[in-house]
N, C-alpha and C positions, 0 to 999 in steps of 0.2 A: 737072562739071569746074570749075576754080576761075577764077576770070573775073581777070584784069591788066589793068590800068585803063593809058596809054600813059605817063603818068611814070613807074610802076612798072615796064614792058618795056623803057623805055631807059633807066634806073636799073641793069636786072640785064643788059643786052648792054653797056653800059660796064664795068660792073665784070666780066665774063666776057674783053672785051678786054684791060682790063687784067691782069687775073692768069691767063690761059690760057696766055701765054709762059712764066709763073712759077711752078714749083707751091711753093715757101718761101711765097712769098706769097700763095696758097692757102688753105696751111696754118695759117699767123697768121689771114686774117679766119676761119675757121673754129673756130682756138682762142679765139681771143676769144669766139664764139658758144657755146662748149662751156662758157668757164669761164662767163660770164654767165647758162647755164644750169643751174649746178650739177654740169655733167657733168665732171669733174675731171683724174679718170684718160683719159678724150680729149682733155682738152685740154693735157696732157701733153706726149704722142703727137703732137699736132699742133701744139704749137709746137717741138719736138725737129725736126721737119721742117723748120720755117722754118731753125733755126739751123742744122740740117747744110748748109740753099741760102744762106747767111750775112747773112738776110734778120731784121732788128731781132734784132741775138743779144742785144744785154744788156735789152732789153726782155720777150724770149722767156724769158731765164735767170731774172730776174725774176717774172715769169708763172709759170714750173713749180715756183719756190719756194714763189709764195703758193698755187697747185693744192695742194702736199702741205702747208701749212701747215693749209689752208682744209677740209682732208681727215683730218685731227687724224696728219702724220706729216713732224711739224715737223723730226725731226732727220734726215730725209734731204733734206730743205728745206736745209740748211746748204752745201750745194756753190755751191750754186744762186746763192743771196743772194752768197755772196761772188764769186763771178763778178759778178754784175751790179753789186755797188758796185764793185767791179776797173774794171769799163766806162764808169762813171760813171752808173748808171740814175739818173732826176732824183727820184723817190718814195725820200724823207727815211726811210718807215717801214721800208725796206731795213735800213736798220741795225739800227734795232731789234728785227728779228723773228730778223736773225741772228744778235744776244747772245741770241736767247732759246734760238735753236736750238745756239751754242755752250755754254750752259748746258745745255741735256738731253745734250750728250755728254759732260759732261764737263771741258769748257774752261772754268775756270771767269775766270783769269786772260784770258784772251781777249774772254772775256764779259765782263767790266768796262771793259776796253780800249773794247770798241763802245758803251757805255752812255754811258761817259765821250764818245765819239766822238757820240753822237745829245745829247746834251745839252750839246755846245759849238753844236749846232745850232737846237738850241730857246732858245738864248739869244735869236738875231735873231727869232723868230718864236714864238708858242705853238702846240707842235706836238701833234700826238695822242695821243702817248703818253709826256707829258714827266711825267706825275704816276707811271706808273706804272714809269717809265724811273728815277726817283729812290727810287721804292721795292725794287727791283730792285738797286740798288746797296747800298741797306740791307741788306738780304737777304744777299748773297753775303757783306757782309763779316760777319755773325752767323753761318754756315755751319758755323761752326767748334763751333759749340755745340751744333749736333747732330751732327755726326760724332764727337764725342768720350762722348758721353752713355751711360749707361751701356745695358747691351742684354738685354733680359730675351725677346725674343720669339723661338720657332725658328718656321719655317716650312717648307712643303714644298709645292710641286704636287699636285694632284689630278689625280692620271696618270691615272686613270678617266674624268674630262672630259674633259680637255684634247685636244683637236686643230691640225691646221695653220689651220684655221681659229678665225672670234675667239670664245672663249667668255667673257661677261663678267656683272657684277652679279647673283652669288651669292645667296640667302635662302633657311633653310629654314623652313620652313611648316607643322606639323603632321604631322612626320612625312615630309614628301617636301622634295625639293632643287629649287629652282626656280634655272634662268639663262638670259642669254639667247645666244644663237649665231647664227650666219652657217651652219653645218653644214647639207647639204641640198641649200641654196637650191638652183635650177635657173637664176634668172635674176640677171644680173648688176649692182649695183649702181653706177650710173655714175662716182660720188662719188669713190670709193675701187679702184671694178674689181673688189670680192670679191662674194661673194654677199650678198643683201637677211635681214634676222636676223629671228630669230622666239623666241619665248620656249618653254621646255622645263621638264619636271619629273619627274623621275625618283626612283624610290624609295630608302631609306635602309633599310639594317641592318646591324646591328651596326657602327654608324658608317661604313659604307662606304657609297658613291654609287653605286649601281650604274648607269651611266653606259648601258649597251646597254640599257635599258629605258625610257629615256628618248623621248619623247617632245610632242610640241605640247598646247596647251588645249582642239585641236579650230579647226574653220573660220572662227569669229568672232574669234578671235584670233591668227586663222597667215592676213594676207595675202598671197600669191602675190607682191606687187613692192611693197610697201611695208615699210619696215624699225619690227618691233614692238621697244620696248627693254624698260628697267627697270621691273619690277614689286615691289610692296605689298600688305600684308594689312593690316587694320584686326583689331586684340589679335582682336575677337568672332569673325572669321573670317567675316563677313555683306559684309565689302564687298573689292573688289579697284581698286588704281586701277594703270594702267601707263600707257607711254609709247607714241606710234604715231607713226612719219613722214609726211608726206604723200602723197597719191597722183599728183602729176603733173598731174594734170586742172583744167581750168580753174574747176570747182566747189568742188575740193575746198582744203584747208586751206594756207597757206602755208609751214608747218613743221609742228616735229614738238608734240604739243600731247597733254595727261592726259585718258585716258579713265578711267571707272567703271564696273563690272558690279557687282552684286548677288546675295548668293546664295539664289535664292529657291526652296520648294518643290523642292530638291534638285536644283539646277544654277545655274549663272550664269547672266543675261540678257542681252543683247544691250548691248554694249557701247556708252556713251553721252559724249560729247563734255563735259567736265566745263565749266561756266560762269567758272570761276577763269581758263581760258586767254585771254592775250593772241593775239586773230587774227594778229599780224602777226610776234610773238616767238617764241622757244625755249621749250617751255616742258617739261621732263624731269626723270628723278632721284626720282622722287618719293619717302615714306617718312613712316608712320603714327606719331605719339605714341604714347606708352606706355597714353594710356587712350583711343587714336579719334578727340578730340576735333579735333587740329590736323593739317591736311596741310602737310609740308614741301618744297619741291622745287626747282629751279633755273629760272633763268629769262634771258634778254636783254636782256627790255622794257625801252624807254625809262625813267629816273628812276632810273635802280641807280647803283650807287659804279664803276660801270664795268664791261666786259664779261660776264659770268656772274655771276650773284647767287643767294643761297637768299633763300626768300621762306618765308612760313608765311599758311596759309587754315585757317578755324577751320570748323567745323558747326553750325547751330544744330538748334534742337528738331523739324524739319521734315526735317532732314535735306539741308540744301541748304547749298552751303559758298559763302565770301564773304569780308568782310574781308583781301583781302589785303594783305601787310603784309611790305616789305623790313626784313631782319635787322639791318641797321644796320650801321656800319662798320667795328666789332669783329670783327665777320663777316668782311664783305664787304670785298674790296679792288678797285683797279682790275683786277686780273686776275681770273681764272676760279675762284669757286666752285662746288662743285656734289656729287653725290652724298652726301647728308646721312643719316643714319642715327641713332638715339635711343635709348638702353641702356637697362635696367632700373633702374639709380639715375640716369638724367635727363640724363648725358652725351650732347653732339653730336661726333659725326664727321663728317667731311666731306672731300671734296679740294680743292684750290687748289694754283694757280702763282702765287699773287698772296699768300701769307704766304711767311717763310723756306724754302725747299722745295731740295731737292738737286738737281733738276733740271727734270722738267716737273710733273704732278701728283703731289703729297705728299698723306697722309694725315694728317689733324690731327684733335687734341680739345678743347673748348671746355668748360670748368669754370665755374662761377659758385662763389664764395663772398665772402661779404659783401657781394653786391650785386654786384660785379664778373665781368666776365668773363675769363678766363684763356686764350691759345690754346697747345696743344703740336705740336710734332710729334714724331710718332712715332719717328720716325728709323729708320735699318736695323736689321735685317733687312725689316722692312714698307715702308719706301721707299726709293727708287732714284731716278739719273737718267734713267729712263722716267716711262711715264705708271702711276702708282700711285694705284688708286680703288678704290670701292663697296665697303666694308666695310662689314659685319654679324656679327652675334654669336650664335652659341647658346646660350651661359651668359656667366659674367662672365668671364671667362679665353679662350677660345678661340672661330672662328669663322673667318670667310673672307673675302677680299677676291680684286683683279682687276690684272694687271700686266701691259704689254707690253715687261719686259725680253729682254733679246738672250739669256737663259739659256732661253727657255721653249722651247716645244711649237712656237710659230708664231702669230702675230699674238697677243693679249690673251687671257692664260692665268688661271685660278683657282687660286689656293693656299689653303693651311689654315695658322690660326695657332695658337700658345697663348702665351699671356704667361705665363711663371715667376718674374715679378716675387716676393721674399719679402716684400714688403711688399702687395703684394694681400692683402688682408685678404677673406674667405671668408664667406659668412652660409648658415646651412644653414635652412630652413624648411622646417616640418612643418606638417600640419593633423590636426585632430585635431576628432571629433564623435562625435554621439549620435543614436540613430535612436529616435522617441518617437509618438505617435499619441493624440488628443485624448479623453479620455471624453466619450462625450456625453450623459450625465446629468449630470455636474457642470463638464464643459467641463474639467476639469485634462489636463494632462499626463501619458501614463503612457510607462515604458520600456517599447520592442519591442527581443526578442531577437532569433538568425537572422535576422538582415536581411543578404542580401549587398548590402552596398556595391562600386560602380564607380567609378573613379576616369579623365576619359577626356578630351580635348580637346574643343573641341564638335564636333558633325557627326563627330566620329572614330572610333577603335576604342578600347578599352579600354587604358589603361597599366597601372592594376593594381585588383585584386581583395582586399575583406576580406570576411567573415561577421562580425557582430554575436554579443559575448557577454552572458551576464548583463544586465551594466549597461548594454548596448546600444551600448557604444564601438568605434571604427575608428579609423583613422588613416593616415597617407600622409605621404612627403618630396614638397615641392613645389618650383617654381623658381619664382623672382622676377622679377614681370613680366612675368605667364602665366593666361589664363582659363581655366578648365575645368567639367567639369560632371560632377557625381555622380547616380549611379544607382542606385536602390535600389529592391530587389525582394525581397516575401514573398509567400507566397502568403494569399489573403485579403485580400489590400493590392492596393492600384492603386499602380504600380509608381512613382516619383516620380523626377523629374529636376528637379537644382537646381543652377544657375549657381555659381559659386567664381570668384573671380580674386585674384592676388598684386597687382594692377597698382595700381600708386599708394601697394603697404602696403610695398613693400621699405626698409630700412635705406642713407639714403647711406654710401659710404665715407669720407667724411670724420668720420662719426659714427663708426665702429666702432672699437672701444678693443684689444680682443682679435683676434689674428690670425685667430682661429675663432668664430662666433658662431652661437647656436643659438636658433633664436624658434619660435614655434608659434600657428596663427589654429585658431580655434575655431568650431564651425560645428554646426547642428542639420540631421534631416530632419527635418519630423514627416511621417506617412505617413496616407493615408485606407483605412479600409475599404471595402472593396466589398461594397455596401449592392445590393439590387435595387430599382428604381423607387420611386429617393430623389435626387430634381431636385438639381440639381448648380449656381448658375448662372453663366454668364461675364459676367464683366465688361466693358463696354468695348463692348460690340457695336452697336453707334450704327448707324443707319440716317438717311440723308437724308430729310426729309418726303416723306412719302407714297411715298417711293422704296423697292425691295430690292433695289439692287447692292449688291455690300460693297466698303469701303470700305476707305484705305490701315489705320484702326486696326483696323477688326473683322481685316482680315488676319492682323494681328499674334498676336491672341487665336486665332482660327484656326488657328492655326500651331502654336500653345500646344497645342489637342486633335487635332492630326494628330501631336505630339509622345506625347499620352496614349496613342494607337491604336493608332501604332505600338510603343509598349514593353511594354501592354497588349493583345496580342495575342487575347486569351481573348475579351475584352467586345465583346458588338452592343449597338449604342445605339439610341435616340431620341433626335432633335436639336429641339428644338421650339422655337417662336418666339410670341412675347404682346405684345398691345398693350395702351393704355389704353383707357378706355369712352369716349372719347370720337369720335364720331361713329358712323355707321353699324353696324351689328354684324355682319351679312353681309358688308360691306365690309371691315371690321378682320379677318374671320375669312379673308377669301381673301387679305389683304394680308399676315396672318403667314403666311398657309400659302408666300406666293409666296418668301415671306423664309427658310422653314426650309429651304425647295429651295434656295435659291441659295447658304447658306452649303454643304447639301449639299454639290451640286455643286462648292465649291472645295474642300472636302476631297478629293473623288472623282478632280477634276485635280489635288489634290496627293501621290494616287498610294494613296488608302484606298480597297478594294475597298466598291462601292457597295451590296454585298449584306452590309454590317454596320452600314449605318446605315438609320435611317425618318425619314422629314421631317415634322413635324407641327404643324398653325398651329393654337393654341387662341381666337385673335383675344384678346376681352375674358372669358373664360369663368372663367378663372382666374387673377383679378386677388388683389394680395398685399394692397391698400388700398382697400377697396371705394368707398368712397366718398372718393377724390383730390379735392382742392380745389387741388392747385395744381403748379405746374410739377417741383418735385424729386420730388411725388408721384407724378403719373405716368407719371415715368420709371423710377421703381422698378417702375413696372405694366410699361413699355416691355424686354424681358426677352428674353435667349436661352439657354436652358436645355439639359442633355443626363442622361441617365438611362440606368444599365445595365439594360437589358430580360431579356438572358439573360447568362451565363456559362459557357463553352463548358468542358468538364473533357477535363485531360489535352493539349490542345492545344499540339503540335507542329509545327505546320505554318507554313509564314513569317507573317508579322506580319500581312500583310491577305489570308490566304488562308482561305476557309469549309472545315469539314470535309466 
């Protein structure tokens, strides 16, 4: 039982005296409690009570404006606010919030009226919002230049998603539609009163979403009462980072803040609290560069140009992100940016109330040339006096974005766009290679024919298929600002898979002369025979002194031969492991042997049936430099090797299954 100390007992029987004659006033300390908790939609509710018992009404009116403000549903905020400056509430940012909310409906005349009205005010005083209350007048009177702009984009719903519920920040992924929604929930999110959101991903064909198939990432990403948002791919498809809100608990985070999973040994891993986030900020939106290298996302934190900012964190060699680094004020203005996204020729998009915008969030694009940055908006059909965000792109012309206009489904709906701009200029790219395998008596180069080539995202399914002729040529249309991986298979041949990406080789548009442009990248395989017990070795398999865990690089290399295993379905191996002469020789012979087991064994948990490999420690037996004198020497001794033992014929059976 919770123990009350006697100032606290006659603390809570004064105030029970006091408001047990009154339930208005009740109601107010109550709402006060709700909204100071973030519970929003209660505290609604409970000041709606006060003012029906006519207990602080323009305080109350006040309070349920900044609730729905604070709840991101500013323009039913607009009653509210004008009531409570009607009553005279003494909080100055009353005005302001309700030019902002007569701006999302609409009013745009009205809305200057209040601007002008909050900045006769911040004359006597410097008020909070006097920087962006001036740029906001800017704003409205430039308005005019996007409404009139010329209009290249149709758009439409995706009636297949959309529900009464919120479905929002669109991206496809290798073939599947990822977004995140409110649909489901069971429990209610206090904030707002709808259901807690969870991210979903539902399959794609023949351009359609098939929306009933849809479903969550599974349990480490679908929590029960906390709200998961926006999710990212990294181009290689090896990393994922999204948004999570906090849990409530007094351990847990104070907002909403970037996790990372990993795709490892064919699954994601447990989702990890990324280092970039500020503990005490916002930190969301996030959204990969075109080559991996920089995460973009939005944030709160202290030190920005004012409310919501994009910020950009880089990776280094370790794999650990850092650097973070506000956009600057090109960017960033004192109002809200956020949802940032990166095209395949290097364009940002983003949303903001804080550039010229028609209402609350606009979509805009940021251009560089000549050093400069450029910002646009898009203007309608893609933005509205709602909230209009998260856009992403499938190719250069079309893609998807997120709106809570009064036309949609119910709360924040997903539409498809295309731009019929004639002046989008169009680059078509091909790849185009040669399948070849090395003589080895003279080391040259020779063509291999009948080679079927795969052409296929990584970790995916195949997009398309060629066989090799004569000259041993393929080829493929590619898209731009896209990794892929080719597969190539003969028989006689170890089957070979080789990375491809457009990312970083695309044409800007500002370059392209011709409405149509047609390029081609050029690429080899060369393929290995499949020799029998002819040591093969890998690179890279580094071992800690005297130690045989493996480690994050041998991983990697590891990964590389559970990559051969599986495509090479036929081959049993030998994995064998060598040290140098130096020290003991029984010892070096049990210390490789301890080392061939363990890379084993991560094969084994990376899903290769254990009854097609053999572990085998040579120690110092079959050194490559007998007699090493020095350190690069013997680590060429230092070696992890593997060797086709048999080759199974005819073999039909899934990829690690014995006949």
């Amino acid at each position: 039982m919770m123990r009350v100390n006697s100032f606290g007992l006659a603390s809570l029987v004064l105030l029970a005296v006091l408001t047990a004659c009154n339930p208005g006033k009740r109601a107010l300390i109550k709402g006060y409690n709700s909204f100071d908790g973030g519970d929003y939609n209660i505290a609604i509710e409970q000041y709606r009570v006060a003012m029906d018992n006519g207990v602080e009404v323009a305080e109350s009116n006040y309070r349920i404006a900044e609730a729905y403000r604070l709840s991101n549903r500013l323009a039913e905020a607009m009653p509210y606010y004008e009531a409570a400056i009607d009553m005279g509430v003494a909080d100055t940012a009353a005005v302001f919030h309700y030019a902002l909310a007569l701006k999302q409906n609409g009013e745009y005349e009205l809305a200057k009226e209040q601007l002008d009205e909050y900045l006769k005010l911040s004359r006597d005083s410097v008020l909070e919002y006097t920087e962006w209350a001036n740029q906001e007048v800017a704003n409205l009177n430039n308005l005019d230049s996007i409404l009139i702009k010329d209009q290249y984009f149709e758009i439409e719903p995706v009636a297949s998603v959309n529900t009464e519920e919120a479905e929002y920040a669109p991206t496809v992924h290798r073939g599947s539609f990822y977004f995140t929604s409110s649909r489901g929930s069971e429990k209610v999110y206090k904030a707002t009163g709808t259901g807690f959101t969870n991210i979903y991903k539902a399959p794609i064909q023949n351009d359609q979403v098939l929306a009933e198939q849809a479903s969550t990432l599974g349990a480490e990403f679908a929590s029960e009462a906390i709200n998961e948002g926006v999710i990212t791919f990294s181009p290689n498809g090896k990393m994922m980072v999204f948004a999570r809100g906090n849990n409530g608990k007094r351990k847990g985070t104070q907002d909403v803040n970037l996790y990372m999973s990993r795709y490892q040994k064919g699954k994601w891993t447990t989702p990890e609290i990324l280092s970039i986030n500020d503990p005490n900020a916002w930190d969301s939106t996030p959204t990969f560069s075109r080559d991996g290298k920089t995460l973009y996302f939005a944030s709160n934190r202290p030190g920005g140009q004012g409310g919501i900012d994009l910020y950009s964190a880089r990776v280094d060699g370790r794999g650990r992100w850092s650097n973070v680094r506000n956009m600057g004020s090109t960017i960033n203005t004192p109002g809200h940016e956020m949802f940032p996204y990166v095209t395949d020729d290097g364009k940002l998009y983003f949303s903001s109330d804080g550039h010229p915008s028609m209402g609350a969030l606009d979509v805009f694009v940021a251009t560089r040339k000549d050093g400069e940055v450029f910002i646009e908006n898009l203007g309608p059909p893609v933005n509205s006096v709602a909230d209009d965000f998260g856009i992403s792109f499938t190719t250069i012309k079309d893609g998807y974005f997120t709106s809570n206009r009064s036309s949609g489904a119910g709360d924040d709906d997903i539409y498809a766009f295309v731009n019929n701009d004639p002046d989008l200029k169009i680059v078509n790219y091909f790849l185009a290679g040669i399948t070849v395998t090395k003589d080895e008596e003279s080391g040259q180069e020779k063509i291999v024919e009948g080679v079927k080539v795969k052409l296929r995202f990584p970790q995916s399914d195949d997009i398309a298929s060629e066989t090799t002729g004569n000259e041993g040529e393929f080829g493929f249309k590619v898209d731009g600002g896209t990794n892929y991986e080719l597969v190539a298979e003969k028989e006689g041949f170890f089957t070979e898979r080789v990375d491809f990406s457009t990312i970083g080789r695309t044409i800007p548009q500002e370059e392209l002369v011709a409405m149509v442009t047609d390029t081609t990248f050029r690429t080899k395989i060369v393929l290995s025979k499949l020799v029998l017990d002819k040591p093969i070795v890998m690179e890279n398999i580094y071992y800690e002194f005297d130690e045989y865990f493996i480690t994050d690089a041998a991983a990697v290399e590891l990964d590389k031969l559970v990559n051969i295993l599986n495509d090479n379905p036929q081959i049993i191996i030998e994995l064998s492991s060598h040290t140098d002469a130096q020290g003991d020789n029984d010892y070096n012979e049990a210390l490789s042997q301890r080392r061939a087991e363990s890379a084993v064994q991560y094969l084994v948990e990376s899903g290769i049936d254990a009854g097609r490999i053999t572990a085998r420690g040579y120690g110092e037996s079959q050194l490559i430099i007998k007699n090493a004198v020095n350190d690069d020497q013997h680590e060429i001794n230092r070696r992890t090797e593997f060797k086709v033992t048999r080759i199974r014929q005819n073999s039909t059976q899934a990829n690690n299954s014995l006949e």
